[in-house]
C-alpha positions in Angstrom: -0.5 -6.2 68.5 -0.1 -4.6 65.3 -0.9 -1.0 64.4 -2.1 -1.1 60.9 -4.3 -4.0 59.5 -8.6 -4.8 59.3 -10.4 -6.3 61.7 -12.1 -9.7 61.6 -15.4 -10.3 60.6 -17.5 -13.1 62.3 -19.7 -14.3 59.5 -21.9 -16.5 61.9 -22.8 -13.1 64.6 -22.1 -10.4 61.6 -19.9 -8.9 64.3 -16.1 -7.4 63.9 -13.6 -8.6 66.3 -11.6 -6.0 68.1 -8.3 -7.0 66.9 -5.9 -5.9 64.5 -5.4 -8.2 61.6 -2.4 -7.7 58.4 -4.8 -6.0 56.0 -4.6 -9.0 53.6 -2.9 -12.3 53.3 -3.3 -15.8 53.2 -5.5 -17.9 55.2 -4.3 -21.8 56.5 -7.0 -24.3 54.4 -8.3 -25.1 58.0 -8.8 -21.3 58.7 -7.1 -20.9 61.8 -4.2 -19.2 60.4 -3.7 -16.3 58.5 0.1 -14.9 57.1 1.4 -11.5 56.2 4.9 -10.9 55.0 6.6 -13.4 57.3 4.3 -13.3 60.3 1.5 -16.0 60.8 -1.6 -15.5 63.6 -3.1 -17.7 64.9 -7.1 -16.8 64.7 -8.2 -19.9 66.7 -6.5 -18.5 69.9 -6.3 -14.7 69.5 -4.8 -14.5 73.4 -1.5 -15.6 71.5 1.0 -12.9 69.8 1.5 -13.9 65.9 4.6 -15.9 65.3 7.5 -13.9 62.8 9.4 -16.8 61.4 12.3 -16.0 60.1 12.3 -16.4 56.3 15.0 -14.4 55.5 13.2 -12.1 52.4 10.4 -14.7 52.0 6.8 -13.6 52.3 4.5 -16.0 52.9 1.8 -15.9 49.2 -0.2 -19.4 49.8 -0.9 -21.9 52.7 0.0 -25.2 51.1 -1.3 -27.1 54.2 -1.9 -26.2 57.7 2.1 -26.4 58.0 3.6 -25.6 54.6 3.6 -22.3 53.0 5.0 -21.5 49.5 6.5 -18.0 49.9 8.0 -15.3 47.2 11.7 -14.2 47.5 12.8 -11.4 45.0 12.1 -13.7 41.6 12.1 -17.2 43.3 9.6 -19.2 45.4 10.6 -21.3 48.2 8.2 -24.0 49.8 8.9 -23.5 54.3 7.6 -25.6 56.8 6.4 -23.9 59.8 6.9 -25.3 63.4 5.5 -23.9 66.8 8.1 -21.2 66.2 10.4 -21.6 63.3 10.6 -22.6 59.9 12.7 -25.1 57.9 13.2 -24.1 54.1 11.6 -27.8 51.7 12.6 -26.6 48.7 13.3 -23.4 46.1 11.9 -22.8 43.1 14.6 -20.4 41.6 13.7 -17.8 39.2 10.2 -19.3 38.9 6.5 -18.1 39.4 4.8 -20.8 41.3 0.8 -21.6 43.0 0.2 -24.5 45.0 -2.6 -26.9 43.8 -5.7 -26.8 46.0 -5.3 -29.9 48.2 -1.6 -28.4 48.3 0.3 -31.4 46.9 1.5 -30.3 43.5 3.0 -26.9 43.3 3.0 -25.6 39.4 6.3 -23.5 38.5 6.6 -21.2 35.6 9.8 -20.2 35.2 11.0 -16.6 34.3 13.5 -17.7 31.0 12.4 -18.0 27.7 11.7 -21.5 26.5 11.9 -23.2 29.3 9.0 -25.7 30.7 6.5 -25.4 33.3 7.3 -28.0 36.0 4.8 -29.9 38.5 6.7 -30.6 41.9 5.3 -32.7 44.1 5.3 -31.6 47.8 6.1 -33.2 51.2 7.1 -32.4 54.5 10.1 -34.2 53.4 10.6 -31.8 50.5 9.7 -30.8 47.0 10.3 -32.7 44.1 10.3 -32.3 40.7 7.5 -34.5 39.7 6.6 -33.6 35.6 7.3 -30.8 33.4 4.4 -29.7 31.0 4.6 -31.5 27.2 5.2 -30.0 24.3 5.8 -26.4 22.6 2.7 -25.0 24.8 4.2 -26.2 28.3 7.4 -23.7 27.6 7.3 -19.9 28.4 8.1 -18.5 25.4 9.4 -14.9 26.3 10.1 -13.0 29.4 10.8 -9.5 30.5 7.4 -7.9 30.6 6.1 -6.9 34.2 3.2 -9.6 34.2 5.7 -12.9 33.4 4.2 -16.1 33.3 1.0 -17.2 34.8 0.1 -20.6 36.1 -3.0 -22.0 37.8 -5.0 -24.9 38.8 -8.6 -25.8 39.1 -10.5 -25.7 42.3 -10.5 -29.6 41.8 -6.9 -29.4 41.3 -7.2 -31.4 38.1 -6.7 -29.5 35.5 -3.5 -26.8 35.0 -3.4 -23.3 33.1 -0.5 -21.8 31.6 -0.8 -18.5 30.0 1.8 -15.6 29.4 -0.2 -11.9 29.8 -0.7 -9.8 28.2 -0.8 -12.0 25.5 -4.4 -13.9 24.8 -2.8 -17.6 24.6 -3.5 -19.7 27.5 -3.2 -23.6 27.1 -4.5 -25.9 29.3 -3.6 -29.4 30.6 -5.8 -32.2 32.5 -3.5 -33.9 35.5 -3.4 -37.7 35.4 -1.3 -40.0 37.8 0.8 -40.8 34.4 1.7 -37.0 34.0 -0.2 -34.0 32.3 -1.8 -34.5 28.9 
């Protein structure tokens, strides 16, 4: 068990569980899992002890699917996939901010240079690939440095992208097609 963390909250009874949970993180899209740092738990069977993979200085930020997690290590994101009890690196994303779409397929990269483009990877247990990068002027970071960086999103329908650098107010926004961004 852990000695810091919240406890769980049964919605349907209203009712906390008795165990220690990490105090935030990630849950799986199925809701069986939830991640902190490099440790996953399994909420569907609490009798079992959380499984630490070993990610080297990876910590888990999304749950692409119930197996693949896209995790942050020092300025660069790297897409694992998780087995009973070890994970296989898919891919790295260096020097790059990235969020996984919603139905975890596409996995939007901003990268942390100036003038370089915002890339779509498409994502497998097979690996990531790099699948489009953003059009134009507005696809392209234009500075770096400050502590926010570049920010990328997608819609809860996972159809449209967002690309914005903070704390500046421009934000420029693309719909996803099967022929690429537009």
């Amino acid at each position: 068990s852990v000695a810091w963390g919240t406890t769980l909250l049964d919605l349907a009874t209203l009712k906390e569980t008795p165990d220690a949970l990490p105090a935030a993180g990630p849950f799986s899209p199925d809701g069986q899992r939830v991640a902190s740092g490099d440790t996953v738990w399994n909420l569907a069977d609490r009798s079992r002890p959380p499984v630490k993979y070993h990610l080297g200085e990876s910590a888990i930020t999304q749950f692409l699917t119930d197996r693949i997690v896209l995790a942050r290590a020092g300025k660069d994101a790297v897409v694992w996939l998780l087995g009973e009890k070890e994970a296989r690196p898919l891919g790295k994303l260096v020097n790059a901010r990235a969020v996984g779409s919603p139905d975890g397929k596409l996995i939007a990269a901003a990268p942390r240079a100036e003038d370089a483009a915002v890339e779509l990877h498409e994502v497998s247990e097979a690996g990531v690939t790099l699948k489009h990068t953003l059009p134009g002027p507005e696809g392209k970071v234009r500075k770096d440095g400050d502590a926010y960086g570049p920010q990328v999103a997608f819609s809860a329908n996972g159809r449209l992208a967002l690309v914005g650098l903070l704390p500046e107010t421009s934000v420029h926004l693309w719909t996803l097609t099967p022929d690429g961004p537009k």
